[in-house]
DRENNU-934722 format. One record per residue (C-alpha): residue number from 0; residue in three letters; x, y, z. Coordinates in steps of 0.02 Angstrom, whole numbers, always signed. Last residue first. Example, Ala and Ser with C-alpha at 12.3 -4.5 7.8 and 13.67 -1.06 7.14 Angstrom:
BEGIN
<r n="1" res="SER" X="+684" Y="-53" Z="+357"/>
<r n="0" res="ALA" X="+615" Y="-225" Z="+390"/>
This chain:
BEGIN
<r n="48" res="UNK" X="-2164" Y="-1987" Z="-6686"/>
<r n="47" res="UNK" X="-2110" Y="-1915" Z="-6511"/>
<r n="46" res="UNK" X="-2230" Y="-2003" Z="-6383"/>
<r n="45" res="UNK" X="-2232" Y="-2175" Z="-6501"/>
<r n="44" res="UNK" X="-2040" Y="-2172" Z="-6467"/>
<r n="43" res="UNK" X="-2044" Y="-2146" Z="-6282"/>
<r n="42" res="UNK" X="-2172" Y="-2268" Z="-6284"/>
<r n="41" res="UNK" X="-2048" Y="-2401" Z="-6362"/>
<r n="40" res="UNK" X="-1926" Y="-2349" Z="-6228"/>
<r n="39" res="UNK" X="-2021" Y="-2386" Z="-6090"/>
<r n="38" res="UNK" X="-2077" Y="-2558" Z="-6161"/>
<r n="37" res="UNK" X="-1885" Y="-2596" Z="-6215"/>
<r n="36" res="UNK" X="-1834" Y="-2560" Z="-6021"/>
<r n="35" res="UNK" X="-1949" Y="-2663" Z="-5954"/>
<r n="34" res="UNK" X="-1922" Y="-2790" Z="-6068"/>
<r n="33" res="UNK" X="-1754" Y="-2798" Z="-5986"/>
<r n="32" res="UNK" X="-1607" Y="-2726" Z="-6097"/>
<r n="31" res="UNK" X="-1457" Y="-2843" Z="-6123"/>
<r n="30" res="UNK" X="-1540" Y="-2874" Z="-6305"/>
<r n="29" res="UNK" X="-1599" Y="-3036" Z="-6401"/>
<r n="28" res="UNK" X="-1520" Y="-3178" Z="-6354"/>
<r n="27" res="UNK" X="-1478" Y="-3093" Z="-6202"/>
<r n="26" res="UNK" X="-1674" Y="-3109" Z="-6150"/>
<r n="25" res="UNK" X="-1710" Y="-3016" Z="-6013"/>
<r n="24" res="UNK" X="-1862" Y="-3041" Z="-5895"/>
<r n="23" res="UNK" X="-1923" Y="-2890" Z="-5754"/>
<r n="22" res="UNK" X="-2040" Y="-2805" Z="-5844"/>
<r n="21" res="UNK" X="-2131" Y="-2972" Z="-5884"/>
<r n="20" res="UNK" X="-2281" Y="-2893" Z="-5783"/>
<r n="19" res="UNK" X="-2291" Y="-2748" Z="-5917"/>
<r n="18" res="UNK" X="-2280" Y="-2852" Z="-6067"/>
<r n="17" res="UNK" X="-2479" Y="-2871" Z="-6078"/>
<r n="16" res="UNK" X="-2481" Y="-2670" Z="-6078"/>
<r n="15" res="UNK" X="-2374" Y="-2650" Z="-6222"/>
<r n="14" res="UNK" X="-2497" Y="-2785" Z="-6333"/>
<r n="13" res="UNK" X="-2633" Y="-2671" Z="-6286"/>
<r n="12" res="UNK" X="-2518" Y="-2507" Z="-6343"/>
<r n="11" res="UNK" X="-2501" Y="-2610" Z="-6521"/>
<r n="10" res="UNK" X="-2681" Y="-2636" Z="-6541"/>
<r n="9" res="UNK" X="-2741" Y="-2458" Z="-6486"/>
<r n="8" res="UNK" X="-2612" Y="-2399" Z="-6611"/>
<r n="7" res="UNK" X="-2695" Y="-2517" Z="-6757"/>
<r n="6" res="UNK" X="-2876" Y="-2460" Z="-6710"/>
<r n="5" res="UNK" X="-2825" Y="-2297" Z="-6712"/>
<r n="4" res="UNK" X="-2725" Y="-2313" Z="-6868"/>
<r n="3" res="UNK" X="-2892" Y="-2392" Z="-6948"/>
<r n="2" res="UNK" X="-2999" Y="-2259" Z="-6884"/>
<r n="1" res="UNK" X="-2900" Y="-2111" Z="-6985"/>
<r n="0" res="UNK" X="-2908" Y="-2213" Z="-7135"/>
Protein backbone atom coordinates (compact mmCIF):
# COMPACT_ATOMS: atom_id res chain seq x y z
CA UNK A 1 0.00 0.00 0.00
CA UNK A 2 2.75 2.11 1.10
CA UNK A 3 4.45 1.70 -2.61
CA UNK A 4 1.36 2.44 -4.39
CA UNK A 5 1.00 6.10 -2.77
CA UNK A 6 4.58 6.52 -3.69
CA UNK A 7 4.16 5.60 -6.95
CA UNK A 8 0.93 7.78 -7.14
CA UNK A 9 2.81 11.00 -5.45
CA UNK A 10 5.79 10.52 -7.71
CA UNK A 11 3.11 10.60 -10.56
CA UNK A 12 1.38 13.67 -9.57
CA UNK A 13 4.85 15.74 -8.67
CA UNK A 14 6.00 14.53 -12.49
CA UNK A 15 2.93 15.94 -13.91
CA UNK A 16 3.92 19.36 -11.56
CA UNK A 17 7.17 19.49 -13.12
CA UNK A 18 5.85 19.35 -16.90
CA UNK A 19 3.72 22.58 -15.93
CA UNK A 20 6.71 24.40 -14.84
CA UNK A 21 7.59 26.10 -18.31
CA UNK A 22 3.78 27.08 -18.72
CA UNK A 23 4.36 29.15 -15.48
CA UNK A 24 3.68 32.02 -17.19
CA UNK A 25 -0.09 31.06 -19.03
CA UNK A 26 -3.48 31.95 -17.38
CA UNK A 27 -6.51 30.72 -18.26
CA UNK A 28 -9.54 33.12 -16.98
CA UNK A 29 -11.79 30.47 -17.88
CA UNK A 30 -10.59 28.79 -15.20
CA UNK A 31 -8.85 31.06 -12.48
CA UNK A 32 -7.02 34.66 -12.63
CA UNK A 33 -4.07 32.78 -11.09
CA UNK A 34 -1.15 31.82 -13.57
CA UNK A 35 -0.23 28.18 -13.53
CA UNK A 36 2.57 29.32 -11.87
CA UNK A 37 0.88 30.35 -9.14
CA UNK A 38 -1.56 27.10 -8.91
CA UNK A 39 1.81 24.82 -9.15
CA UNK A 40 3.27 26.74 -6.11
CA UNK A 41 0.36 26.53 -4.30
CA UNK A 42 -0.44 22.89 -4.97
CA UNK A 43 3.06 22.08 -3.31
CA UNK A 44 2.33 24.19 -0.59
CA UNK A 45 -0.57 21.91 -0.02
CA UNK A 46 1.24 18.50 -0.54
CA UNK A 47 4.05 20.18 2.04
CA UNK A 48 1.31 20.51 4.85
CA UNK A 49 -1.04 17.41 4.27
Amino acid sequence: MRNKRIVILNNLLAQVEEHIPFKKQINPSVSKSDIGWQLDHTLKVINDV
